[in-house]
N, C-alpha and C positions, 0 to 999 in steps of 0.2 A: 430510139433505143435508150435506154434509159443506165446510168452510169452511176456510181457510188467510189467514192475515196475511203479506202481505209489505212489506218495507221497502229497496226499493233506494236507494242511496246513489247518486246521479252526480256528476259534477264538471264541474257549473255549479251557480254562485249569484249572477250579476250580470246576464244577460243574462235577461230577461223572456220577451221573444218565445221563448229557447229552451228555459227553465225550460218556459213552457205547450204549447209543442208535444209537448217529450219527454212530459210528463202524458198531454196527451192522445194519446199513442200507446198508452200502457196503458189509459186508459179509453175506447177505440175498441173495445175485446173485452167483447160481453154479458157482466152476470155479475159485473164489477169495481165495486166501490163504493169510491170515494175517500173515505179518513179524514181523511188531512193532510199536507199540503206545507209544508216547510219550506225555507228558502232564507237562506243566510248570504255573505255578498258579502267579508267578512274571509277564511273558510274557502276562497270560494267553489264550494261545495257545496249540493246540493238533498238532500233525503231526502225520500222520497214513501213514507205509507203507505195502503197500500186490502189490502181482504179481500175475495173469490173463490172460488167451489169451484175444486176443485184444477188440471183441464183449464183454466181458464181464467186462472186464475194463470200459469199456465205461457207460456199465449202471450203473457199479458200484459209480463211480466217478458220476452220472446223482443221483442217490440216494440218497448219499450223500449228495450234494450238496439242495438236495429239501430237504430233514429233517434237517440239518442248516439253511437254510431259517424258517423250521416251529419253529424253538428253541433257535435260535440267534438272539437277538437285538440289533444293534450295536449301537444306541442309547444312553443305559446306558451300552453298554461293555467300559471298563476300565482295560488298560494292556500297557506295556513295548513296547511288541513289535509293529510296525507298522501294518496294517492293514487298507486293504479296504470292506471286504467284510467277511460276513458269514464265506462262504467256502473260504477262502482268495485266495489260490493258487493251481493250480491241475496242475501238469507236467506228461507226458507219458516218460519214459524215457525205450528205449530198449535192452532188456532182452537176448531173443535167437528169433533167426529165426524172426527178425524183423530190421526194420532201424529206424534213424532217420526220415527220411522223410515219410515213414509209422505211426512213433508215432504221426506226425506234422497235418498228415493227423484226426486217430483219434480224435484229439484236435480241430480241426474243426468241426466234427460229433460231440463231447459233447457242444464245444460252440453255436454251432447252437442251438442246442436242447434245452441249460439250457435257451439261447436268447428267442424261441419260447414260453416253455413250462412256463417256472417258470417266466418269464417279468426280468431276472437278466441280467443289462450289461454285453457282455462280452468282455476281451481284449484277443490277441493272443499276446504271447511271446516268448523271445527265440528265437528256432529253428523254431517255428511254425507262428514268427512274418510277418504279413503282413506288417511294413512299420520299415526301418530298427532303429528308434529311438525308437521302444516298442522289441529290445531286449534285452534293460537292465529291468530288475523287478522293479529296480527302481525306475527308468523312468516313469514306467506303475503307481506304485501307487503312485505318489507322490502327495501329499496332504492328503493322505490317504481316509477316507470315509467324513469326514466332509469338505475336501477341494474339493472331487469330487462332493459333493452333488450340492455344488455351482458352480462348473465351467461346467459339462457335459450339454452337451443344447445351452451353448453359446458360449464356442471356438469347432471349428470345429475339431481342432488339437488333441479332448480328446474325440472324438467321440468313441464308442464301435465299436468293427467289426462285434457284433452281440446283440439283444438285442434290446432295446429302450433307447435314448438319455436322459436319466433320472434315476438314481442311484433309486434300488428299496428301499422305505424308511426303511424297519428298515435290511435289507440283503446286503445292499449297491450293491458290482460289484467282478467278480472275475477276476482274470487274470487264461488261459489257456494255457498250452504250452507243447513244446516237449524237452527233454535236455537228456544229458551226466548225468553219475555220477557227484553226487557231493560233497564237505564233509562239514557240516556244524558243525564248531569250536569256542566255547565258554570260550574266556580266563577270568577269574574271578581274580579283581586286589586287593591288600593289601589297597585303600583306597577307598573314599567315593566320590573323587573330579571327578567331572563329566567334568569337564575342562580340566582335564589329561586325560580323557578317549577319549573326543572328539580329541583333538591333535594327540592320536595317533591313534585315527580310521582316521583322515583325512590323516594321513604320509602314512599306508599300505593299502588304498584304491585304487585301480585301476586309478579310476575315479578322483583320486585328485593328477593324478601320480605318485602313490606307487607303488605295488606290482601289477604286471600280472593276470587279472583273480581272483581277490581276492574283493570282497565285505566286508564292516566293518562298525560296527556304533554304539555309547556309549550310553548301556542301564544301566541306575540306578536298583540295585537289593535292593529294601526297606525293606526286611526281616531283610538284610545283614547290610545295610549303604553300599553294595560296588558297586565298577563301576564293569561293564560285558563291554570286548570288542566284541560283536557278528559279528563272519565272518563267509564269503559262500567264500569255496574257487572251484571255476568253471571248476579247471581243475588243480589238483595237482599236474599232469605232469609238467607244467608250471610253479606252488610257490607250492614247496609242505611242508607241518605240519609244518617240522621242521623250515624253513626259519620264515613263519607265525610268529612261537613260538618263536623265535629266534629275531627275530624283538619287537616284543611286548613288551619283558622280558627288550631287551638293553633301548628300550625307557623309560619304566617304570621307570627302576633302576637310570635311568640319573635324574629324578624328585625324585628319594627319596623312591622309593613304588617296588615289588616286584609284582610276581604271585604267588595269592593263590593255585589256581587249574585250572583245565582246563577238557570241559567236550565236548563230539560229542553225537550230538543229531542224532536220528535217524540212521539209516544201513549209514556205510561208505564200497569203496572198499578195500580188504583184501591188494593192492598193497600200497593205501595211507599208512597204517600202516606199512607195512615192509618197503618204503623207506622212513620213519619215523626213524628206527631204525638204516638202511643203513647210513643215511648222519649223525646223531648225534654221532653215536657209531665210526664213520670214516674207518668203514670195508673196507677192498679193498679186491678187485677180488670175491667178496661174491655171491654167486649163490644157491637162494633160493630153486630151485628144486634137487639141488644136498648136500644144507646144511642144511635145516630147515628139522627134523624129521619126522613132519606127510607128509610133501611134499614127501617125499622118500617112505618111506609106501606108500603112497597111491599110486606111480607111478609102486610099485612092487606087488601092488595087496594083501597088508596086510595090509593098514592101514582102518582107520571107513569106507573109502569109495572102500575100496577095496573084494578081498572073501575071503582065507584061514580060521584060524578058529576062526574069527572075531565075531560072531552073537554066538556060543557057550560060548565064554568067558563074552562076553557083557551080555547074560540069566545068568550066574553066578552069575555074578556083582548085579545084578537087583535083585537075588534071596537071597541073602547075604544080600544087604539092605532094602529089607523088613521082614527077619527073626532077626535082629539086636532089640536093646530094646531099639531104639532110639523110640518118635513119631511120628517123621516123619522118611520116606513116609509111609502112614498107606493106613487104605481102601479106601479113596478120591480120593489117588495118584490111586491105585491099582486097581479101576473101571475103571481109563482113561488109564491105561497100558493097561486093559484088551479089551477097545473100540480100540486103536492104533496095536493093534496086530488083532481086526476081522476087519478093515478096511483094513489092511496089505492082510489078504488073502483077501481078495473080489477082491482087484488092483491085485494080481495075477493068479487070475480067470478070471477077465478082459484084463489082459496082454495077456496070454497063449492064449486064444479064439481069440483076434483080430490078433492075428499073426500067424492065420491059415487060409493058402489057400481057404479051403473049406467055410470061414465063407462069407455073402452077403454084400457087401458095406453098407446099409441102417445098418445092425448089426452091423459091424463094427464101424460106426460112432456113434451108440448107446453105444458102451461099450465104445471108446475113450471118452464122456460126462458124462458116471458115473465114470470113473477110475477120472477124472475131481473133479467132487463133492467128491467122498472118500477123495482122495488126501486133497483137503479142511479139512472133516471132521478130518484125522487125525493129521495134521497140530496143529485144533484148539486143541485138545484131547490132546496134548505133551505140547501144554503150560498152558493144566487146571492140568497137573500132577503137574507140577509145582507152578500154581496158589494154588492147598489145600494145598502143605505142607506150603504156605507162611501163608495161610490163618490161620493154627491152630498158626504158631507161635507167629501172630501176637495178639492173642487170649492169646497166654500163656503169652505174654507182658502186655497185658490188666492187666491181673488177679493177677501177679506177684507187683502189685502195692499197696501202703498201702491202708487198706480199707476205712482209713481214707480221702483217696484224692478223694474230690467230682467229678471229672473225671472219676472215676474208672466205677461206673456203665453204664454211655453209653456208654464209648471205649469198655468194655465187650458186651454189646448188639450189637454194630455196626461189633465188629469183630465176633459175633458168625453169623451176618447175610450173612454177607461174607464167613464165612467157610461154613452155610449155600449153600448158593447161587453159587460156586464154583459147588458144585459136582450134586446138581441143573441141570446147566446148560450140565455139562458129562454126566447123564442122558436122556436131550433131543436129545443133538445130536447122541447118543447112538442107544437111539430110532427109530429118525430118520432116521440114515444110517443103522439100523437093519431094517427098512421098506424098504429102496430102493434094501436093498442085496439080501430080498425077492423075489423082481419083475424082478433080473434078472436070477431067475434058471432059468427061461422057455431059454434063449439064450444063455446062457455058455457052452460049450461043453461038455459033460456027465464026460470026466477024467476028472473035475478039478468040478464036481458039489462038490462032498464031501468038498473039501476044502472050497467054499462059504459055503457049510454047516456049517462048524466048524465058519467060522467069523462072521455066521449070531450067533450061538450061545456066541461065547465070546461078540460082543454087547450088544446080551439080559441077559450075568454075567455085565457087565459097568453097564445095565441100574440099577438092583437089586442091585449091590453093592452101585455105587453111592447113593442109594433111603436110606441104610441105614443110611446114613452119616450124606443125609438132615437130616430125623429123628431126631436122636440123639442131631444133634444143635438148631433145633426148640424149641427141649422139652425144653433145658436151657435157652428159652428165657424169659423174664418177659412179655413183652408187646405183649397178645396176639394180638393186631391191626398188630403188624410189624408180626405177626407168620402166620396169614391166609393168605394172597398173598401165601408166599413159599410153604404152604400146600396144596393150591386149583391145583399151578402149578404142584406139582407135583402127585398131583390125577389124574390131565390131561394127563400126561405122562403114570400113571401106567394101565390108564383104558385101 
């Protein structure tokens, strides 16, 4: 089956409630598995990345992109970073069992579509560019949305490849494309002078004959006072971290200023990082597969991704820390271990049956689309386990505060509606995939019914555990207005 990364860029990073809606418009399409969300309130900008076979990328990213249109004004958006558009950027970049020119192709099935359906220009970039001066990103948004509004229509040069010749007024245009990994590198500098930032984004820019493959450009951080140097670097292979780093640092230091920190937004590849460590540490003859520890493990069949008695020690592990007197992980976490394990067996009722002779193609491709969806479901379920224990701490932070600080009682309300709303949400999806694991006894092969059985029931423990968690944080709320929403949702679930 064949797998696709995307990483749409939008422009929002302040707004919560709008940040999780747009998300979950892409993860409403079977089939999408959410990697990571990132959200920056300086920039204000989200980057979302999740992986999809390709049909469902495609709607996914189409979703998307129409619920930014219903929820982004760009109008009065105000942010750091450059932007043209709602959905700013949607690249298809290929996973397994796909190519670039496959991803290039998708990128044309969405921009056609967002062109037709939603009135939103589109440009093709990258790999996917039809003409070869829109495949720098740059290129494509330069003027951003207020510079396009006024040029699209009268230079021919800034035409869309799909769409209507007219920035849609408050969603502006997106650019579309297909690309490579890429890492994108956030050097954060010791001063405020936006003239030293500029200087050196212009030295390690590409484009201003720097660095190979390297994008850069001097963002003011106003929380801070400090300059952010923001680079895309295109192909690491080529400049990779440490050069980046290493340049920045020398430039800096010559004017007087230093690097505070440095940060990568969104999923980088695992090799950017180790020949990070490679070239700085000055290793010679170094050989990752034969010297990094889990590398070896895993190649001898005992490491996380390996078998021996890897899964008995990890139930240990897992069973250790929830009998420990710590709060966390409590019953929050413990409803979404419990959904992550009956989603586990349902995918191996679904493995085992599709990969029997006897089973009929049309079955076959049936259980390949829900082992699809689980996969999903259990995906999201590993990061709500994650999400409660964040969610009570953040709660025990609230409350830990004197009671004196007029802050104290809405950071208390806001974080119990979040430890709330957390286990909420493990609940539906619970639910949910305890309804679909239903509808496939009738086509699983009779050995492996019992096992769907057992996942259909640990789902239906997720959804009950989960339910008491809501409970519990509801009750300590004040403001019955904020309590009914999470009440009514979750009647809907238990009905």
């Amino acid at each position: 089956m064949a797998l696709v990364e995307c990483v749409p860029n939008f422009s929002e990073g302040r707004d919560r409630a709008k940040i999780d809606a747009i998300v979950a418009a892409a993860q409403s399409v079977p089939g999408v598995v959410i990697l990571d969300v990132e959200s920056d309130a300086d920039h204000n900008r989200s980057v979302l990345s999740f992986m999809a076979p390709p049909d469902a990328a495609v709607e996914a990213c189409f979703r998307l992109a129409r619920k930014c249109a219903e929820t982004i004004d760009l109008n009065v958006h105000k942010g750091e970073h450059p932007r043209m558009g709602a959905a700013d950027v949607i690249p298809f970049i290929p996973v397994e069992g796909a190519t670039l020119g496959e991803c290039s192709r998708l990128a044309e099935r969405l921009g056609e579509r967002i062109g037709k359906e939603l009135g939103i220009p589109v440009y093709l970039y990258d790999q996917a560019a039809k003409r070869p001066e829109r495949r720098d990103l740059a290129a494509v948004r330069k003027g951003q949305f207020e510079g396009l509004r006024e040029i699209v229509g009268k230079d021919p040069s800034r035409d869309p490849d799909f769409g209507p010749k007219h920035v849609h007024p408050t969603a502006g245009a997106v650019a579309v494309g297909a690309r490579r990994h890429i890492v994108n590198f956030n050097v954060n500098l010791s001063t405020g002078d936006m003239e030293l930032g500029k200087s050196i984004a212009r030295a390690i820019r590409e484009s201003s004959g720097g660095l190979p493959a390297v994008r850069a450009k001097e963002i003011f951080i106003a929380e801070r006072s400090r300059v952010q140097v923001s680079t895309v670097l295109r192909d690491h292979k080529a400049t990779s971290l440490w050069r980046v780093f290493s340049e920045i640092e020398r430039l800096a230091r010559e004017k007087g200023a230093s690097v505070e920190e440095t940060e990568i937004v969104g999923l980088t590849p695992r090799a950017a990082l180790m020949d990070y460590a490679v070239e700085s540490l000055k290793l010679a003859r170094f050989n990752p597969q034969a010297q990094v520890l889990e590398d070896k493990l895993a190649a001898s069949g005992v490491g996380a991704t390996g078998t021996g008695l890897r899964w008995q020690e990890a139930a240990r592990a897992l069973s250790d820390a929830f009998s420990s007197t710590d709060p966390t992980p409590g019953g929050g976490s413990a409803a979404a271990v419990s959904g992550q394990l009956g989603c586990s067996l349902v995918l191996m009722a679904c493995g085992i049956t599709a990969k029997s002779a006897k089973v009929a193609e049309d079955r076959r491709t049936a259980l390949e689309k829900a082992a699809i969806s689980f996969l999903s479901f259990r995906t999201r379920l590993a990061s709500l386990a994650d999400e409660d224990s964040r969610a009570f701490e953040a709660f025990a932070r609230a409350r830990a505060l004197p009671k004196e600080d007029p802050e104290r009682p809405r950071l208390m309300e806001d974080a119990l509606i979040k430890a709330a709303s957390v286990p909420l949400e493990t609940a539906e999806i619970s639910r949910k995939a305890a309804r679909e694991a239903a509808r496939l006894m009738e086509i699983v092969l009779p050995s492996v019914a019992s096992d769907l059985a057992c996942g259909r029931h640990l789902l239906e423990a997720a959804v009950l555990c989960a339910a008491e968690n809501v409970r519990i944080n509801v009750a300590s709320l004040k403001d019955p207005s904020r309590a009914k929403p999470v009440e009514d949702r979750l009647a809907a679930v238990l009905k």
